[in-house]
C-alpha positions as CSV (number, residue, x, y, z in Angstrom):
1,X,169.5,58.5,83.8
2,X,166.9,56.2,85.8
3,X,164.1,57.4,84.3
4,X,163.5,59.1,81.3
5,X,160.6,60.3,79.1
6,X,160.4,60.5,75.5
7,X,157.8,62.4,73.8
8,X,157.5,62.4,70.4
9,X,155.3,64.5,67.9
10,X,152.9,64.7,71.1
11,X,152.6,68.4,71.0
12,X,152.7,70.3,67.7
13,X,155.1,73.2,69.4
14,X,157.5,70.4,70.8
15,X,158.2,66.9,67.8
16,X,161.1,65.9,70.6
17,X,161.0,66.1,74.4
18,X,163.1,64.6,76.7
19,X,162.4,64.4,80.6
20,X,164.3,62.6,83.0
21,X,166.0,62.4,86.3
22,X,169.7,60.9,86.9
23,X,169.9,58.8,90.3
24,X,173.7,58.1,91.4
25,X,175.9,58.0,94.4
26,X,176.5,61.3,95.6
27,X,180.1,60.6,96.4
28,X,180.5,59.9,92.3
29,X,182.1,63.1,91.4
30,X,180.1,64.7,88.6
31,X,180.0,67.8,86.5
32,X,176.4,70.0,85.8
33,X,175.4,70.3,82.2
34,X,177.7,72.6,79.7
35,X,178.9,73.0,77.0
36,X,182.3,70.4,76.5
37,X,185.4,71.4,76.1
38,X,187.1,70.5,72.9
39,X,183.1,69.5,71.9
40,X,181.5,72.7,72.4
41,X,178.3,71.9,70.2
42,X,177.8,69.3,72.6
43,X,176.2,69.8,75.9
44,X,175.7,67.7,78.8
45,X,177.0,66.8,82.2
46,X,179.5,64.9,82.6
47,X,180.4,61.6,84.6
48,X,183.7,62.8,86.4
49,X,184.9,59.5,87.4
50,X,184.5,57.1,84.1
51,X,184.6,60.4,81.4
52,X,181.3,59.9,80.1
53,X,177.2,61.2,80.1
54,X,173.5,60.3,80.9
55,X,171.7,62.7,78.8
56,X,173.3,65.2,76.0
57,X,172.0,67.2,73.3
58,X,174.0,68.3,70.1
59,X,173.5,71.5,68.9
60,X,171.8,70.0,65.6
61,X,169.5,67.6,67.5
62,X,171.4,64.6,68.1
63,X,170.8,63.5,71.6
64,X,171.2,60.3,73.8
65,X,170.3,59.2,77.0
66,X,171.4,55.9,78.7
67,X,169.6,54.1,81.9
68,X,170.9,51.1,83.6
69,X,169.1,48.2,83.8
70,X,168.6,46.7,87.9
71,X,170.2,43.6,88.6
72,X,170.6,42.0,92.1
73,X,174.2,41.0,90.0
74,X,176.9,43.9,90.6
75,X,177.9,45.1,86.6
76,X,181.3,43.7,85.6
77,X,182.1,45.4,82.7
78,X,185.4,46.9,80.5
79,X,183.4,49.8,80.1
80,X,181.0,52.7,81.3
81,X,177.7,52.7,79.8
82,X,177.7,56.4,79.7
83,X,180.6,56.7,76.9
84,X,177.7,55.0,74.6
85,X,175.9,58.8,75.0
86,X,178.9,60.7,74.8
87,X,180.0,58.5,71.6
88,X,176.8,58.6,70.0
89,X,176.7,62.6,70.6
90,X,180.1,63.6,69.2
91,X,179.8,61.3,66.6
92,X,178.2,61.5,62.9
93,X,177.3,57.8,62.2
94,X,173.6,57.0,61.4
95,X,171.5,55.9,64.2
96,X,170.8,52.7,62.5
97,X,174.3,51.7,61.9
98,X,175.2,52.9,65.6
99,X,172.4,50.9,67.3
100,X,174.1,47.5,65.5
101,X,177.5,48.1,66.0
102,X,176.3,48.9,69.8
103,X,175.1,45.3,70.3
104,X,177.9,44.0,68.0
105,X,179.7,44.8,71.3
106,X,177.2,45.1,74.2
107,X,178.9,42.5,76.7
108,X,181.3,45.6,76.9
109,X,178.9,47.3,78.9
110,X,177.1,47.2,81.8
111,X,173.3,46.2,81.4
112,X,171.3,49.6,80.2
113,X,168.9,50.8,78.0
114,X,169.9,53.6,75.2
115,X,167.4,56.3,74.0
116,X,169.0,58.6,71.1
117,X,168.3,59.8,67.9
118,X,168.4,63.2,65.2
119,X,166.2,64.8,63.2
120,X,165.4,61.2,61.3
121,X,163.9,59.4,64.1
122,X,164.5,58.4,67.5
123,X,166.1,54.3,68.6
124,X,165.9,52.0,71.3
125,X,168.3,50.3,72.5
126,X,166.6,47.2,74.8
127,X,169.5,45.9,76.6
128,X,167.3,43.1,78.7
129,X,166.4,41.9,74.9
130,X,169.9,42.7,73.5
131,X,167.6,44.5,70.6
132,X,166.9,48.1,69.1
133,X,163.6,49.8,67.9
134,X,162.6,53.0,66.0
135,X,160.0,54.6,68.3
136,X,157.0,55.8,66.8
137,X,155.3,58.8,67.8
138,X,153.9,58.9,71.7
139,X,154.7,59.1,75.0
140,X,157.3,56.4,76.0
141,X,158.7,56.0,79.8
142,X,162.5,53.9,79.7
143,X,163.1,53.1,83.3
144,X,165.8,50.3,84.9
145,X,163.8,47.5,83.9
146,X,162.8,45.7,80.3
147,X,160.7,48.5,78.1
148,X,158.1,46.9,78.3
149,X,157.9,46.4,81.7
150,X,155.0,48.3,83.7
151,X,157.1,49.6,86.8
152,X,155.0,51.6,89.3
153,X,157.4,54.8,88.1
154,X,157.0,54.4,85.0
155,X,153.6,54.2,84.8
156,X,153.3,56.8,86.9
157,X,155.0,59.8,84.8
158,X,153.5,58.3,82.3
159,X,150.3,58.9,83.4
160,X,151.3,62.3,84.9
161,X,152.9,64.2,81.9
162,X,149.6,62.8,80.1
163,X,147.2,64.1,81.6
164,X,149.4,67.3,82.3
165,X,149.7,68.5,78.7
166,X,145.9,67.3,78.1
167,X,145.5,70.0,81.4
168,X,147.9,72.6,79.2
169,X,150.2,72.5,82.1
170,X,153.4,72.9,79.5
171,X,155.5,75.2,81.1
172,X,159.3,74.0,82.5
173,X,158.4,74.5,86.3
174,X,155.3,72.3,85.3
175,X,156.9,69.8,83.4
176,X,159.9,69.6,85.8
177,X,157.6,69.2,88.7
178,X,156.6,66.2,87.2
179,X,160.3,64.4,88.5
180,X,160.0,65.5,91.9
181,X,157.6,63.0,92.8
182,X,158.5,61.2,95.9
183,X,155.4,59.0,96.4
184,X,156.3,55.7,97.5
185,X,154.3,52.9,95.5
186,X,153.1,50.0,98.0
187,X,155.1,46.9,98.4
188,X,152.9,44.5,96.5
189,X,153.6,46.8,93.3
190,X,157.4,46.7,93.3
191,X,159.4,44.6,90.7
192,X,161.7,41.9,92.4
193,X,164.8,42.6,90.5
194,X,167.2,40.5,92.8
195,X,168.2,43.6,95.1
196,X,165.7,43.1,98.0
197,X,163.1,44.7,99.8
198,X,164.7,47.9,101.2
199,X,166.6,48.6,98.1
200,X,163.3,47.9,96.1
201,X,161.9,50.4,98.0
202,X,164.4,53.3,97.6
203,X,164.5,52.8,94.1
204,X,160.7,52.7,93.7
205,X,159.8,56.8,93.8
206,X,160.3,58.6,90.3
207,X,162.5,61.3,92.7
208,X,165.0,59.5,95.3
209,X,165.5,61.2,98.5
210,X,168.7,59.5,99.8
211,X,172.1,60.6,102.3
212,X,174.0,58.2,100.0
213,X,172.3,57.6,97.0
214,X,169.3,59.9,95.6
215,X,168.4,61.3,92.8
216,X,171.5,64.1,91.5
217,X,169.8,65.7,88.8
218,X,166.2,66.4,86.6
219,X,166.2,67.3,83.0
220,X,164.1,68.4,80.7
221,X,165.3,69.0,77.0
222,X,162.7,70.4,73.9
223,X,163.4,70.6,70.5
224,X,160.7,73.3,69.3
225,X,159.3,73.4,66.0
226,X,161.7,75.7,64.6
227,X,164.6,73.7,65.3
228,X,166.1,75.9,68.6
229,X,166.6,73.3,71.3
230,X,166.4,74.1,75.1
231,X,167.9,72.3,77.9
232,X,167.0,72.7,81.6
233,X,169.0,70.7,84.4
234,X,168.6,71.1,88.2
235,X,170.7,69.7,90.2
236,X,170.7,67.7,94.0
237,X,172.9,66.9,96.5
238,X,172.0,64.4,99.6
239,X,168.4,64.4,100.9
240,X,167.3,66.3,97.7
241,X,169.2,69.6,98.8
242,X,169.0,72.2,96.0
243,X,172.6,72.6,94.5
244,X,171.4,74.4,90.9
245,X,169.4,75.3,88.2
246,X,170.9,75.7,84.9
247,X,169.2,76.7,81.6
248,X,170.7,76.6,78.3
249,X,169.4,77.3,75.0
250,X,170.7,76.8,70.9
251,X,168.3,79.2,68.9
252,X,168.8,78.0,65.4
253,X,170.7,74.5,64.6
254,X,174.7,74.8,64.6
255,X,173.8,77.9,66.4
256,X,175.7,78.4,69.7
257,X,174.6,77.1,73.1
258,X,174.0,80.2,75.3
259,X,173.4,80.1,79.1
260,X,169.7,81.4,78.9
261,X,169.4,81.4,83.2
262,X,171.4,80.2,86.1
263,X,170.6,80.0,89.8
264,X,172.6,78.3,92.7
């Protein structure tokens, strides 16, 4: 992911939803969300080239979701940032545990930030800090910068999915909306992050309309109150060309993931 939203105990029919859009090359060869093979209570799409995720969901609520962090420094790393979600996923070790060993090893990795969690509580993995956090409950934005740091994008979905629930706008095609936002924030509100100007300015929009680089999929994954998940993914090719719309759906935990709607 690029950007991703984390709300938690906001709305009493939703304690856990995830929101977020994935921005990659569109030559990196990738695979829309499903269940894995071998893994089938996991589900998520897959990284093609390097084997691994940006946003999955378990079947009993584990989840993780990885962003990188911008850099004008190209990453030199052993390995992808995405195995963390995939290993965190699959895997049965507490979250707490998981988020030390993690930055036991972190050099390993490209620079990211890590959202996951279960039913316990939901971490933060700061990889600018080299720290982790339990997130209380709210509304918290992880974009390519430090958490804390008040990017133009950020702020603005923020401030969006706010005042969109407070409206009752809380439907998927709402919420969803919500990551097609292409408004372009004025130069004097970028970050310098050591790419320069142009590239600052592509990355800036919450949605990326690129030929080359864009943003490939939007997200949005609930966890309702009685413990059946849901997870929506549409998916892009260059210049934000419509490629899919998948929905899937787990109606009681351990239950089955079951393709609810698909549209091409």
């Amino acid at each position: 992911m690029c950007i991703i939203l984390v709300a938690i105990d906001s709305m009493p029919e939703w304690p856990l939803l995830l929101l977020g859009n994935r921005d990659e090359y569109h030559a990196r060869p990738s695979a829309a969300a499903e269940p894995w093979r071998g893994e089938s209570d996991c589900l998520g799409g897959l990284d093609l080239k390097a084997g691994g995720s940006w946003l999955a969901q378990r079947n009993d609520g584990r989840f993780a979701a990885v962003t990188n962090l911008r850099s004008g420094v190209p990453a030199q790393a052993p390995r992808s940032r995405g195995a963390l979600v995939r290993e965190f996923v699959i895997g049965n070790e507490g979250v707490a545990d998981f988020a030390r060993r993690v930055l036991d090893h972190i050099d390993e990795y490209g620079p990211f930030n890590l959202v996951f969690g279960d039913r316990s509580g939901v971490i933060l993995i700061d990889g600018s800090s080299a720290t982790w956090q339990r997130l209380p409950a709210g509304i918290h934005v992880v974009g390519n910068g430090p958490f804390a740091s008040a990017w133009p994008k950020v702020e603005r979905l923020r401030t969006r999915f706010r005042d969109a629930i407070g409206r009752g706008q809380r439907d998927e095609d709402s919420l969803l909306a919500l990551l097609a936002d292409s408004l372009q924030p004025d130069d004097a509100e970028l970050p310098d992050t050591g790419v320069g100007a142009h590239l600052e300015r592509l990355l800036a929009p919450v949605f990326i309309s690129g030929d080359q680089y864009g943003t490939r999929a939007s997200s949005l994954v609930m966890r309702h109150e009685d413990g059946s998940l849901f997870f929506r993914e549409r998916s892009f090719g260059p210049l934000a060309a419509a490629l899919g719309d998948v929905q899937w759906q787990c109606l009681e935990s351990d239950g089955e993931w079951q393709l609810a709607e698909a549209a091409a």
